[in-house]
C-alpha positions in Angstrom: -22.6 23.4 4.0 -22.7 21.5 0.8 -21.0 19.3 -1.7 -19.7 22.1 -4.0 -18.2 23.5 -1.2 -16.7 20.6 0.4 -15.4 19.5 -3.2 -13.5 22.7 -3.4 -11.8 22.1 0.2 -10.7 18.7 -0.6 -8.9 20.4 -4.3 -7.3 22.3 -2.5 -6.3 20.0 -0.3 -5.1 17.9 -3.4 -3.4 20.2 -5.2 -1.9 22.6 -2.7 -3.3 25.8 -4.6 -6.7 27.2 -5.6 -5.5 28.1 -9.1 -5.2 24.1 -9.4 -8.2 23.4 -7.7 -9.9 25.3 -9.5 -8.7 23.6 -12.9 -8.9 20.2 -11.2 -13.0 21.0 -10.9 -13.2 22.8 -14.6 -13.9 25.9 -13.4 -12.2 29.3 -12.5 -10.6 30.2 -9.0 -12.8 32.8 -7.6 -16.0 30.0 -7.4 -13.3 28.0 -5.4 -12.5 30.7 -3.2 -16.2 31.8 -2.5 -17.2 28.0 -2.0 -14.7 28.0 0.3 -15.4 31.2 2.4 -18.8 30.6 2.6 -18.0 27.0 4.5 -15.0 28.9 6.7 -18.4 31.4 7.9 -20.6 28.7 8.6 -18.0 26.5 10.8 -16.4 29.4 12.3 -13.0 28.6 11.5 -9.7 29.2 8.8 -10.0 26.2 7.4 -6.8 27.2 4.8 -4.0 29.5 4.9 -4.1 31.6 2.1 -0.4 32.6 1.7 0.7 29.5 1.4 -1.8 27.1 -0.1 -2.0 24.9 2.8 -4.9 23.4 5.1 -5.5 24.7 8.6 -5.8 21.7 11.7 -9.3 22.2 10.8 -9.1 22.1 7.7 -7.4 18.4 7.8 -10.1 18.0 10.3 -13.1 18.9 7.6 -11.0 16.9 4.4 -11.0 13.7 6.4 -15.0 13.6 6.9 -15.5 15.3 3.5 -13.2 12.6 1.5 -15.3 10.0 3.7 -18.8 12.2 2.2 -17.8 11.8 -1.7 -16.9 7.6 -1.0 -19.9 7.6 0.4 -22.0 9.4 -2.6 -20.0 7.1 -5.1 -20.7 3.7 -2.8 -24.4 5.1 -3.3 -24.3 4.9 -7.3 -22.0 1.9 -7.7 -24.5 -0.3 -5.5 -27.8 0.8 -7.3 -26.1 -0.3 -10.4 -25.2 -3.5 -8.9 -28.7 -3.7 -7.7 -29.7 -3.8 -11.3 -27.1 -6.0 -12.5 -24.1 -4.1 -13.4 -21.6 -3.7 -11.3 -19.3 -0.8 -12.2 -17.3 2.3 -10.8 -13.8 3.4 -10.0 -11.9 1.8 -7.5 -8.5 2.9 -5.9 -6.3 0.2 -4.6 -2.8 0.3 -3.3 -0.2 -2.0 -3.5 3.3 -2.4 -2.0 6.1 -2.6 -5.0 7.1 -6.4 -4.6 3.9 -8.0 -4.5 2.2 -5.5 -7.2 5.0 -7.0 -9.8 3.1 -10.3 -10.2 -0.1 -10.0 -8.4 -1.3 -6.7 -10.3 -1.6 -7.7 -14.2 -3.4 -11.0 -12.9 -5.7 -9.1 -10.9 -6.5 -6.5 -13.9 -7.0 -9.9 -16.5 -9.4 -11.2 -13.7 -11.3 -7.9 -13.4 -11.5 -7.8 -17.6 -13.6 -10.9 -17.7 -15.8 -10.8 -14.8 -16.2 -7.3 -13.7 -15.5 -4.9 -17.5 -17.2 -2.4 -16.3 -15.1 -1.9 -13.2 -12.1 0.8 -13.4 -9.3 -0.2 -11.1 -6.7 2.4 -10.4 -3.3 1.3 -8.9 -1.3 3.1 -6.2 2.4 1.3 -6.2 3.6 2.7 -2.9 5.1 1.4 0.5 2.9 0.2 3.5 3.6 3.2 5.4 1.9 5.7 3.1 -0.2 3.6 1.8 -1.9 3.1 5.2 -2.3 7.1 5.6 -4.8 7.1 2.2 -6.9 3.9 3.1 -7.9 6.0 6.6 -8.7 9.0 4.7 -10.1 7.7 1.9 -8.1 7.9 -0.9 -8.0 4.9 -1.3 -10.4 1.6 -1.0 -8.1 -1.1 0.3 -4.4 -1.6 -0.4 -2.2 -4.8 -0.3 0.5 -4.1 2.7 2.7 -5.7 4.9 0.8 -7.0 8.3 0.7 -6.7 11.2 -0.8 -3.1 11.1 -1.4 -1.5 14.9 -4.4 1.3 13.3 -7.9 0.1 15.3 -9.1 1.8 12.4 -7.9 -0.4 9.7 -9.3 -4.0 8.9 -7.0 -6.4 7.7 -7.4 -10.0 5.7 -4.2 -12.0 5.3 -3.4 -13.0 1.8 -0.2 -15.3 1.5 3.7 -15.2 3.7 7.0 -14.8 2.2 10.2 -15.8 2.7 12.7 -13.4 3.9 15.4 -14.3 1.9 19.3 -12.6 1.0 19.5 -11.2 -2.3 23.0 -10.9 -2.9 25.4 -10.9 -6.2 27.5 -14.0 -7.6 30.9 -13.1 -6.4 29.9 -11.9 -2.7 31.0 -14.6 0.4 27.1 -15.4 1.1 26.5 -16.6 -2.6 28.7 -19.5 -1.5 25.5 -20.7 0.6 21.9 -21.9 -0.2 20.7 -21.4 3.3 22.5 -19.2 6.1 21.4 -18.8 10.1 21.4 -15.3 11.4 24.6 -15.4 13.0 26.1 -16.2 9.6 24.4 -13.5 8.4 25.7 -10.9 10.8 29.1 -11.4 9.8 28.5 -9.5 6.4 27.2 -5.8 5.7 24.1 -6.4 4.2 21.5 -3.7 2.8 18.2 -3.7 4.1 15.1 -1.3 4.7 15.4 1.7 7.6 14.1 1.3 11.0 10.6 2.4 11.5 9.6 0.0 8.3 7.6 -3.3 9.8 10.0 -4.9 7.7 13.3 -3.7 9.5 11.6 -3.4 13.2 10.4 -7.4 12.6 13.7 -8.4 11.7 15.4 -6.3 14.3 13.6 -7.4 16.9 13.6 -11.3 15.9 18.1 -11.3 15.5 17.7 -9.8 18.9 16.0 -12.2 20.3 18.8 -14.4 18.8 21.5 -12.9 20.1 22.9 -11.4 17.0 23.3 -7.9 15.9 23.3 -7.7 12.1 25.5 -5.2 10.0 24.3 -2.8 8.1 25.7 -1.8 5.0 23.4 0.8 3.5 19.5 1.7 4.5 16.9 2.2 1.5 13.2 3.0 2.0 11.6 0.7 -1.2 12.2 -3.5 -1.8 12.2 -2.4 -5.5 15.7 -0.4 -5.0 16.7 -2.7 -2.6 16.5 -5.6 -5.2 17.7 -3.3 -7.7 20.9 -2.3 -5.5 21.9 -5.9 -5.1 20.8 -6.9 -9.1 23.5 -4.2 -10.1 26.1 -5.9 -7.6 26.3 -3.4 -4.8 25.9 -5.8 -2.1 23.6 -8.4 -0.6 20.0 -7.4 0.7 17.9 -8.7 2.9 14.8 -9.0 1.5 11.3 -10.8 1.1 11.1 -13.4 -1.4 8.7 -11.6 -3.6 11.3 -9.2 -4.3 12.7 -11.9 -6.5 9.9 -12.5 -8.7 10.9 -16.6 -10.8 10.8 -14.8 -14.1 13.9 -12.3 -13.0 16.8 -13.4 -14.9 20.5 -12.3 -14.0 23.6 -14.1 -12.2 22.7 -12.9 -8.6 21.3 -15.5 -6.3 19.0 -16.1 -3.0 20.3 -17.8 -0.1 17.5 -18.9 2.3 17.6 -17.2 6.4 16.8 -19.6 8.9 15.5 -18.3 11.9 13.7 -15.7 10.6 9.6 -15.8 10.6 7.9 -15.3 7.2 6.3 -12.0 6.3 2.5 -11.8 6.2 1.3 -9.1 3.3 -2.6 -8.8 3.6 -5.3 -6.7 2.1 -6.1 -3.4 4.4 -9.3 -1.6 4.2 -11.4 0.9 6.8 -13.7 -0.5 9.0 -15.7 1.9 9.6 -17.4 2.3 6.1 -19.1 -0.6 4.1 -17.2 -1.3 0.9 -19.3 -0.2 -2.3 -20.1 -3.1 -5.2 -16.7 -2.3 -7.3 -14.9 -2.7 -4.2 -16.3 -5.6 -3.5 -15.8 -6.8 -7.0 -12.1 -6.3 -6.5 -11.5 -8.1 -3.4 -14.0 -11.4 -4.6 -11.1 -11.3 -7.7 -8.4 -10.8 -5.8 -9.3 -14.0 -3.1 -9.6 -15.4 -6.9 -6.2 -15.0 -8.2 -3.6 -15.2 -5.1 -3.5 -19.3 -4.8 -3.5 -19.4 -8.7 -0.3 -17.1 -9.2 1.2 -16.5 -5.6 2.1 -20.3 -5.7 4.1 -19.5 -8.7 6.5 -17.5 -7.2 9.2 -19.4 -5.4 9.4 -18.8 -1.4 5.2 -17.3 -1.3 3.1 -19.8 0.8 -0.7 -19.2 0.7 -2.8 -20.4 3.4 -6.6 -19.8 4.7 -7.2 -16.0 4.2 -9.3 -14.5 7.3 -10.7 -11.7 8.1 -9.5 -10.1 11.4 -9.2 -7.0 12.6 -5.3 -5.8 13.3 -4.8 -5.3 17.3 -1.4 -6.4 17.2 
């Protein structure tokens, strides 16, 4: 087993095909193919199915460890250089839509004049498959919505939101600044599909309450949820992120009472140290939430901690 070989699994495992994985790794598909072989002899398994492209149960198996092998290799280089007094390297971070809106260009301005040499790539996904990539290793850390129930994911709690009713100018609810929930459940709103931590949590707390709420339409992604009620198609239920201050338009936000804030917080794997650019990125991003998070009307940043997610 080595590198070359492993590197040629995980293309594949990328890009679905060896033609592409070969072309991904600048060279031609029979190297990929014989790399490959030669790892299926020595572990004694198919690690991919060759009509279709597609790993084996083993071959996820082998992926997981091997993406976990190449962090590890890079971890190696970045922290040497840091050792010497550069700190430098790529480092992939995820970010759920709402918060990435403000929080992103202040993190990259922050990066530019204390860490130039470090490359931060951005993954603008939901918490769901964003959590999927930190675990494998596609990714370093991302900024999702807690709590998170993985006992292999650490989490450090960044700021809480609002949950707040998006809704346009000439619906019932814009008449209010502040509605309870069993105001709330007299009109269809839009919100997020069960399964999200955003729907289960506010499922689970109008229950509590008594109240069943009405659903007018389910979307999986705050972005199209905001966009949905911007355009007039309805109110959505929403965190307050989701209406960043410097949006402009006629809708409006009413305030829910009896609804507990949501906590977004940084997720990354515990069971590998983070390398130097890693590092870089979190020390920036402690730097920038209480300077810009407290910007954005209905964000409320405490004491960040780290703690691992049990809940």
């Amino acid at each position: 087993m080595d590198l070359r070989q492993l590197r040629a699994l995980v293309a594949v495992a990328d890009h679905a095909s060896f033609s592409a994985a070969a072309r991904s790794l600048h060279t031609v598909q029979s190297n990929v193919s014989t790399h490959i072989a030669r790892l299926e002899r020595e572990l004694g398994v198919i690690l991919v199915e060759r009509s279709t492209g597609k790993l084996t149960v083993e071959g996820e198996a082998v992926v997981e460890r091997a993406r976990r092998i190449e962090a590890e290799l890079q971890a190696i280089d970045a922290d040497l250089a840091s050792n010497a007094g550069e700190v430098r390297g790529i480092v992939r971070m995820g970010v759920i839509g709402t918060t990435a809106r403000w929080l992103v260009p202040a993190l990259l301005r922050e990066l530019n004049e204390r860490f130039p040499r470090v490359q931060l790539i951005v993954i603008d996904a939901t918490t769901s498959s964003l959590l999927p990539q930190v675990t494998s290793g596609r990714l370093d850390s991302a900024v999702v919505n807690l709590p998170i129930t993985d006992p292999d994911i650490d989490t450090e709690v960044l700021f809480d939101e609002d949950r707040i009713v998006l809704t346009p100018p000439d619906h019932p609810l814009a008449a209010y600044d502040e509605v309870d929930l069993q105001t709330l459940s007299e009109h269809a709103i839009m919100l997020t599909p069960r399964g999200t931590t955003f729907r289960d949590s506010v499922d689970q707390e109008a229950e509590s309450a008594g109240v069943r709420l009405k659903i007018h339409a389910e979307v999986d992604g705050m972005l199209l949820l905001a966009s949905l009620a911007y355009e007039g198609f309805g109110p959505a239920l929403l965190p307050a992120s989701a209406a960043p201050s410097w949006a402009t338009g006629s809708w409006k936000t009413v305030q829910v009472r009896g609804l507990t804030r949501r906590t977004v917080g940084l997720a990354t794997y515990r069971r590998s140290a983070p390398a130097a650019p890693a590092r870089a990125v979190r020390e920036s991003l402690r730097a920038v939430i209480p300077l810009v998070a407290g910007r954005q009307p209905g964000i409320h940043v405490g004491n960040p901690s780290r703690i691992r997610s049990t809940i």
